[in-house]
N, C-alpha and C positions, 0 to 999 in steps of 0.2 A: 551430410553437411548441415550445420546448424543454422538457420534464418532467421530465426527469430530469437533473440537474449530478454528476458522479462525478470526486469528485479523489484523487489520489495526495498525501501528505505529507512525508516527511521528504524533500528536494532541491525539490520543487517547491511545496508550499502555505509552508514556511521552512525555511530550511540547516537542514541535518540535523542532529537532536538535538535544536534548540531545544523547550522546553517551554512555552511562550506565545503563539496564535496574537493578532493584531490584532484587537479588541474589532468592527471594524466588519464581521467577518466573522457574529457571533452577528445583527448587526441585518439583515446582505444575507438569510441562511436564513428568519430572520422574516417577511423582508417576502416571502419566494418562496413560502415556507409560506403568504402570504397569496391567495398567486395561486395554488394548487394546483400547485406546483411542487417535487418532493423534490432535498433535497437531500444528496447520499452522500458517502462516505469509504472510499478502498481502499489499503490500506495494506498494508506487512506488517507494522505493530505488531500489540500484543497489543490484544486487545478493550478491557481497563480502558484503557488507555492513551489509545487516542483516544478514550474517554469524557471523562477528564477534559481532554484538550486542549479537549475542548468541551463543559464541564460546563454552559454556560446554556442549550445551546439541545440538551443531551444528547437529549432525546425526541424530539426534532425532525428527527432525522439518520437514515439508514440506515448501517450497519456492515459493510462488506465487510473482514476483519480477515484477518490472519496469508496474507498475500496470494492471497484469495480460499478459503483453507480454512475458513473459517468466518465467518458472516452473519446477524445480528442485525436486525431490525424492529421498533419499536413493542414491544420485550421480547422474541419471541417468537423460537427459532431456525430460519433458514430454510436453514440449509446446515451441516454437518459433518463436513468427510471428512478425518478422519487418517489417517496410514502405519500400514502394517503394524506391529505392536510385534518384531518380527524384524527389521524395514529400519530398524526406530528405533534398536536397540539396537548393528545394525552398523555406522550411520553415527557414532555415538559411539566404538565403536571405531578407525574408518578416520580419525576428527577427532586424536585424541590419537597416531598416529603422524606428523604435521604437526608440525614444530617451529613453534613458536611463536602456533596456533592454539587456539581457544578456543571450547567449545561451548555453544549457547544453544538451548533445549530448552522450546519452547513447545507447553501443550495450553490448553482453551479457556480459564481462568481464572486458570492458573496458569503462571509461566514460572522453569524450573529452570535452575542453576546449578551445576557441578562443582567442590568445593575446587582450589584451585589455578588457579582460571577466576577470582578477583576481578575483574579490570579490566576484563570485559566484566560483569559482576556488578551493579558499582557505576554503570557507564555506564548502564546499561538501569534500573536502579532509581532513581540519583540525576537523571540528563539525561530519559529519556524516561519516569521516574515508571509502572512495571509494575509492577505485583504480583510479585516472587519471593521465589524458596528457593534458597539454597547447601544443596548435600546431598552428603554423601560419593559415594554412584555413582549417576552416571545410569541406570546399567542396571535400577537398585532401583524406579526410577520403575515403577508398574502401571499408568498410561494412557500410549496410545500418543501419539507426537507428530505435532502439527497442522501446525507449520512449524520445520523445525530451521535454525538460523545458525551457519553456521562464523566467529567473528571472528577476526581478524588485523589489530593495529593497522596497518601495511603490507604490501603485493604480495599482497593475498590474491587474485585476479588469478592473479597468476602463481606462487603456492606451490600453488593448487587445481587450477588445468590439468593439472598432470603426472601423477597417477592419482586423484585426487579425482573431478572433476568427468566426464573421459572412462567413470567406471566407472559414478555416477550418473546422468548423463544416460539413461542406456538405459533408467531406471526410473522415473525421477524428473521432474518440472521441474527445472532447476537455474538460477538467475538469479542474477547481482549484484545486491547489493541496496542499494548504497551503495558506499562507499572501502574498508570493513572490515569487507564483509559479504559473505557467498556465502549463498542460500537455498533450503532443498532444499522440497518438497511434493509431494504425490501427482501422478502422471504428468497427468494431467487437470485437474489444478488448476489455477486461474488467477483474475486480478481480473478476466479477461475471460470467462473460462466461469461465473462468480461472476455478473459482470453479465449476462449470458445471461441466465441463470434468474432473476436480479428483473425483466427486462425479461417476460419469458414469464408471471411469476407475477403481477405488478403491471398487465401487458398495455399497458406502454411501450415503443416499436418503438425499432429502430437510429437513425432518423430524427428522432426525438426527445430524443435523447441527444447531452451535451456531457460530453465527460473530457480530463484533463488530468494531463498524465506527463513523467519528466524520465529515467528513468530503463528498462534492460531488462524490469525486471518487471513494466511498464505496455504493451508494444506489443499482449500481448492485449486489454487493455482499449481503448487506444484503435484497435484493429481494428474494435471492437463498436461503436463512437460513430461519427454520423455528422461531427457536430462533433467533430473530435481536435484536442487542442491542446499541443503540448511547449512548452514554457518556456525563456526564453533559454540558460539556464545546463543545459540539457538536452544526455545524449550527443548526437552527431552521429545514430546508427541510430534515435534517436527522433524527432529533427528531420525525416528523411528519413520515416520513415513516417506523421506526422501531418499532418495539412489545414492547420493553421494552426499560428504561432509568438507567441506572448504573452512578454511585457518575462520576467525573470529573479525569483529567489524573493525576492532581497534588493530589488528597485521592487516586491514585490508583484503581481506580472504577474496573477497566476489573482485576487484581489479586484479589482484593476481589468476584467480579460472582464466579470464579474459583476453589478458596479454598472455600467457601462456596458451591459448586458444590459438592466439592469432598468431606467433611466432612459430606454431608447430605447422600450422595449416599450410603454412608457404610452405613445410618440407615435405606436405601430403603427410602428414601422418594420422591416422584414422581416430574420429571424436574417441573413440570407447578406448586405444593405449593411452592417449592425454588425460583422459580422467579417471585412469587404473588406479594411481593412488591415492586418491578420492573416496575410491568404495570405499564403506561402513564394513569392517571386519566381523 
């Protein structure tokens, strides 16, 4: 039986950005909540952020935020591992010699902005609804950062390859995080080393875990789930390394596993025939 449901959001729970998930996804949590079943959220949004995407059933939820740096339960923090405030301070550097990139400067509560950064300012405020601050320098900032974004409305891909990403990687996680996003976090960090330790602390095994990911900075995660599940509209390297494939974010793929989950379960019918047409042929 599954315990624990852990999803990924922006590409795979709706296209990215969107600020409104599907009202029947507040009733699926309810009813799982009523079978003793949690259900999470691992993102790399900011913590408010996917509060308010799921402000009814906000208490309800577990918070794997700012992708796996930091872990919310029932109020209480169960994880927080920032960068160095050295490695903070020089990724802000290394971001503004990038032509046309834009730095977004997340710690647990709060997510900063650099004058002359508007566009990714107003995105993250207006589209995905975060708490921030436009501040003259980043570097001014005194807590260190939790998860940093380099944006770039296009090729950010291939503007970060070239001494960006090769120089962090050796220190860093470094993962896509979307079309116009590059995400740095502490070398060990992850949604999957995140879920590790709910699993450990809550004393929910691999085996009992279903996740669902569309994108690079979910194959930890769905490493960790025995149920992994990419989403139609998911890269290729995440297709290839999850167990099963669910419809795309725009049919709703990941609310239908769910309700179909939970409609089977009341006839007792075993996880592995409900997600038989699921496997990857």
């Amino acid at each position: 039986m599954v315990q624990l449901f852990v999803t990924d959001v922006d590409g795979t729970l709706i296209p990215d950005g969107v600020s409104q998930i599907s009202p029947r996804y507040y009733e699926v949590i309810k009813e799982l909540k009523k079978k003793g079943v949690l259900f999470g959220v691992a993102s790399g949004r900011q913590y408010r952020s996917i509060q308010r995407l799921f402000e009814p059933v906000r208490d309800d939820i577990l918070y794997i935020a700012e992708n796996g740096a930091f872990v919310i339960y029932q109020g209480e923090e169960l994880l927080h591992e920032p960068m160095s405030k050295e490695d903070s301070q020089e990724i802000v550097k290394d971001t503004r010699k990038m032509p046309g990139c834009q730095c977004l400067y997340d710690t647990r509560y709060m997510s900063y902005y650099e004058k002359g950064g508007e566009e990714v300012y107003h995105l993250m405020k207006d589209k995905y609804r975060y708490d921030c601050e436009l501040v003259d320098d980043l570097l001014k900032i005194p807590e260190p950062c939790l998860k940093y974004s380099v944006y770039r409305a296009t090729d950010i891909e291939e503007v970060t390859a070239k001494e960006f990403n090769p120089k962090w990687s050796r220190t860093h996680q470094v993962a896509c995080g979307g079309t116009r996003f590059m995400d740095l976090v502490k070398k060990d960090v992850s949604k999957g080393h995140a879920l590790k330790k709910i699993q450990d602390i809550l004393g929910i095994t691999k085996e009992e875990t279903l996740a669902f990911g569309d994108n690079i900075n979910d194959l930890e995660m769905l490493a960790q789930a025995k149920y992994s599940f990419a989403i139609g509209n998911a890269r290729e390297e995440v297709k290839a390394a999850a167990s099963f494939v669910a419809e795309d974010n725009q049919s709703e793929g990941v609310l239908k596993v769910l309700e179909e989950l939970l409609e089977n379960t009341e006839k007792n019918i075993k996880n592995n025939e409900i997600f038989e047409k699921y496997r990857k042929l």
